[in-house]
C-alpha positions as CSV (number, residue, x, y, z in Angstrom):
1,X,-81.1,-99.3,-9.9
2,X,-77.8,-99.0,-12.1
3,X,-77.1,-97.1,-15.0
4,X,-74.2,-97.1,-17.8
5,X,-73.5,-94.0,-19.6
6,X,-74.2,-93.8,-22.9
7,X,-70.2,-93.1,-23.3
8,X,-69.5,-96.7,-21.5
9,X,-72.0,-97.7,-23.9
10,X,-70.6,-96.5,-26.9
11,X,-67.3,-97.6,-26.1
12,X,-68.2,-101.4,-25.3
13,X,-70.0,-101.3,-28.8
14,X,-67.0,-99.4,-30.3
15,X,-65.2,-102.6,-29.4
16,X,-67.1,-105.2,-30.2
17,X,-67.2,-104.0,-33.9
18,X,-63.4,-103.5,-33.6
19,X,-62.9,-107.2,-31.9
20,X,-65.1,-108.7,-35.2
21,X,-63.0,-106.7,-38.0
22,X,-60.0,-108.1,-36.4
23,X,-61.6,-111.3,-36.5
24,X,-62.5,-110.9,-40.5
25,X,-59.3,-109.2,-41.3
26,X,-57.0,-111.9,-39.9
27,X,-58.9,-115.4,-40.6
28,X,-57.2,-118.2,-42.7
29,X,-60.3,-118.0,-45.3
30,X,-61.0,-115.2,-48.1
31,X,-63.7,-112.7,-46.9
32,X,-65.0,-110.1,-48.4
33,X,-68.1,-107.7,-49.2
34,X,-69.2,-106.3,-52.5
35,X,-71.3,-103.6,-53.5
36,X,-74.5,-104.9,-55.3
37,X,-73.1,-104.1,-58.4
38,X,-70.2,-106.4,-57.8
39,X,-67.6,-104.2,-56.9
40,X,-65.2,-105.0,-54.0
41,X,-65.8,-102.8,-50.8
42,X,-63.4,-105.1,-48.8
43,X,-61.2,-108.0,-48.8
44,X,-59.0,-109.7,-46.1
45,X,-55.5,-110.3,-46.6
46,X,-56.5,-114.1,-47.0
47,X,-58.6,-113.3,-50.1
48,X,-56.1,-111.4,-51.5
49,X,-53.3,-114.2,-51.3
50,X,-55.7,-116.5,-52.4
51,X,-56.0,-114.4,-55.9
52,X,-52.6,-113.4,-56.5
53,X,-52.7,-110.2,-55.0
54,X,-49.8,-108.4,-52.6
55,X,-52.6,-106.7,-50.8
56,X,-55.8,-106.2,-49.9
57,X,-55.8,-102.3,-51.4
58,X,-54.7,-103.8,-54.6
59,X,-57.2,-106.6,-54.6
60,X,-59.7,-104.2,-54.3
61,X,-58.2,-101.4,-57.0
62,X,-57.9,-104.2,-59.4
63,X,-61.6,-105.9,-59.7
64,X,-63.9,-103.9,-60.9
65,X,-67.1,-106.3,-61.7
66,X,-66.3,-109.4,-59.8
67,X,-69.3,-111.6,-61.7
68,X,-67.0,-111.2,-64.9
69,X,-63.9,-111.2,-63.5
70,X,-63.7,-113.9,-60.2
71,X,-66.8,-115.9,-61.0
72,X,-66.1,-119.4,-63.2
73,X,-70.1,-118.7,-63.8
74,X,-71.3,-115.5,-64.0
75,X,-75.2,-116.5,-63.1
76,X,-73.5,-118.0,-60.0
77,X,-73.2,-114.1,-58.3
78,X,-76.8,-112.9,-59.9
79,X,-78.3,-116.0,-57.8
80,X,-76.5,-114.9,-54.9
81,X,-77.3,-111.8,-54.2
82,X,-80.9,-112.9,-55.6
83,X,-80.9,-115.3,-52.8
84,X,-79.9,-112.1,-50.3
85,X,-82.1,-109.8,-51.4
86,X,-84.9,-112.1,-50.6
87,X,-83.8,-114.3,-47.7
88,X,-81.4,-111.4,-46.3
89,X,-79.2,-114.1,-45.4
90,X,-76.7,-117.1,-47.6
91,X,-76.8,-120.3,-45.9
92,X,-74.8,-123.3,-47.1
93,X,-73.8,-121.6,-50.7
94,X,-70.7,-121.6,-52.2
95,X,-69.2,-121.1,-56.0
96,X,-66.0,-121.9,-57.6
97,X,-64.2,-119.3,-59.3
Protein backbone atom coordinates (compact mmCIF):
# COMPACT_ATOMS: atom_id res chain seq x y z
CA UNK A 1 0.00 0.00 0.00
CA UNK A 2 1.17 3.60 -1.20
CA UNK A 3 1.13 6.73 0.44
CA UNK A 4 1.52 10.62 -0.73
CA UNK A 5 2.77 13.01 1.80
CA UNK A 6 0.71 15.44 2.96
CA UNK A 7 3.43 17.94 1.32
CA UNK A 8 2.82 16.23 -2.31
CA UNK A 9 -0.62 16.71 -1.31
CA UNK A 10 -0.54 20.21 -0.54
CA UNK A 11 1.38 21.09 -3.46
CA UNK A 12 -0.87 19.25 -6.18
CA UNK A 13 -3.79 21.23 -4.44
CA UNK A 14 -1.66 24.40 -4.32
CA UNK A 15 -1.76 23.99 -8.06
CA UNK A 16 -4.92 23.24 -8.89
CA UNK A 17 -6.23 26.50 -7.27
CA UNK A 18 -3.30 28.30 -9.01
CA UNK A 19 -4.18 26.54 -12.64
CA UNK A 20 -8.13 27.85 -11.99
CA UNK A 21 -7.19 31.64 -11.06
CA UNK A 22 -5.17 31.63 -14.12
CA UNK A 23 -8.03 30.28 -15.86
CA UNK A 24 -10.46 33.20 -14.31
CA UNK A 25 -7.92 35.91 -14.56
CA UNK A 26 -7.20 35.45 -18.31
CA UNK A 27 -10.76 34.45 -19.92
CA UNK A 28 -12.34 36.50 -22.75
CA UNK A 29 -15.56 37.18 -20.41
CA UNK A 30 -15.89 39.59 -17.27
CA UNK A 31 -15.63 37.63 -13.91
CA UNK A 32 -15.82 38.66 -10.84
CA UNK A 33 -16.85 38.08 -6.98
CA UNK A 34 -18.50 40.49 -4.66
CA UNK A 35 -18.89 40.69 -1.14
CA UNK A 36 -22.63 40.35 -0.04
CA UNK A 37 -22.87 43.73 0.38
CA UNK A 38 -21.94 44.43 -3.23
CA UNK A 39 -18.57 45.35 -3.01
CA UNK A 40 -15.99 44.15 -5.59
CA UNK A 41 -13.42 41.49 -4.05
CA UNK A 42 -12.13 40.75 -7.57
CA UNK A 43 -12.43 41.33 -11.16
CA UNK A 44 -10.46 39.91 -14.23
CA UNK A 45 -8.84 42.09 -16.64
CA UNK A 46 -11.85 41.19 -19.05
CA UNK A 47 -14.39 42.86 -16.62
CA UNK A 48 -12.40 45.68 -16.25
CA UNK A 49 -12.08 46.45 -20.11
CA UNK A 50 -15.46 45.75 -20.44
CA UNK A 51 -16.30 48.86 -18.00
CA UNK A 52 -13.87 51.30 -19.00
CA UNK A 53 -11.36 50.59 -16.53
CA UNK A 54 -7.23 50.42 -17.13
CA UNK A 55 -7.14 47.75 -14.51
CA UNK A 56 -8.47 45.36 -12.51
CA UNK A 57 -7.06 47.36 -9.06
CA UNK A 58 -8.92 50.31 -10.35
CA UNK A 59 -12.03 48.49 -11.26
CA UNK A 60 -12.20 47.33 -7.93
CA UNK A 61 -11.06 50.83 -6.03
CA UNK A 62 -13.67 52.56 -7.98
CA UNK A 63 -17.12 50.59 -7.26
CA UNK A 64 -18.16 50.74 -4.08
CA UNK A 65 -21.99 49.29 -4.19
CA UNK A 66 -22.20 47.58 -7.45
CA UNK A 67 -26.31 47.23 -7.21
CA UNK A 68 -26.28 51.12 -7.58
CA UNK A 69 -23.55 51.60 -9.61
CA UNK A 70 -23.27 48.53 -12.51
CA UNK A 71 -26.77 47.21 -12.23
CA UNK A 72 -29.43 48.81 -15.12
CA UNK A 73 -31.95 47.33 -12.16
CA UNK A 74 -30.96 47.37 -8.85
CA UNK A 75 -33.60 44.45 -7.68
CA UNK A 76 -31.76 42.51 -10.31
CA UNK A 77 -28.48 41.92 -7.67
CA UNK A 78 -31.02 41.55 -4.42
CA UNK A 79 -32.53 38.49 -6.51
CA UNK A 80 -29.27 37.17 -7.09
CA UNK A 81 -27.67 36.72 -4.31
CA UNK A 82 -31.38 35.85 -2.91
CA UNK A 83 -31.22 33.11 -5.32
CA UNK A 84 -27.52 32.08 -3.81
CA UNK A 85 -28.19 32.18 -0.47
CA UNK A 86 -30.84 29.76 -0.92
CA UNK A 87 -29.90 27.46 -3.88
CA UNK A 88 -26.01 28.08 -3.04
CA UNK A 89 -25.64 28.03 -6.69
CA UNK A 90 -26.81 30.58 -10.07
CA UNK A 91 -27.81 28.58 -12.89
CA UNK A 92 -28.79 30.09 -16.30
CA UNK A 93 -29.08 33.93 -14.79
CA UNK A 94 -27.88 36.84 -16.29
CA UNK A 95 -28.62 40.85 -15.94
CA UNK A 96 -27.86 43.76 -18.10
CA UNK A 97 -26.12 46.51 -16.72
Amino acid sequence: MGSISPDVEDLAEELTLNESYRLLANAPIGVYLSSPEGRFLYTNKAMAQMLGYASSQELVASIHDTASQLYARTHDRELFVRILEEKRQMVHHDSVS
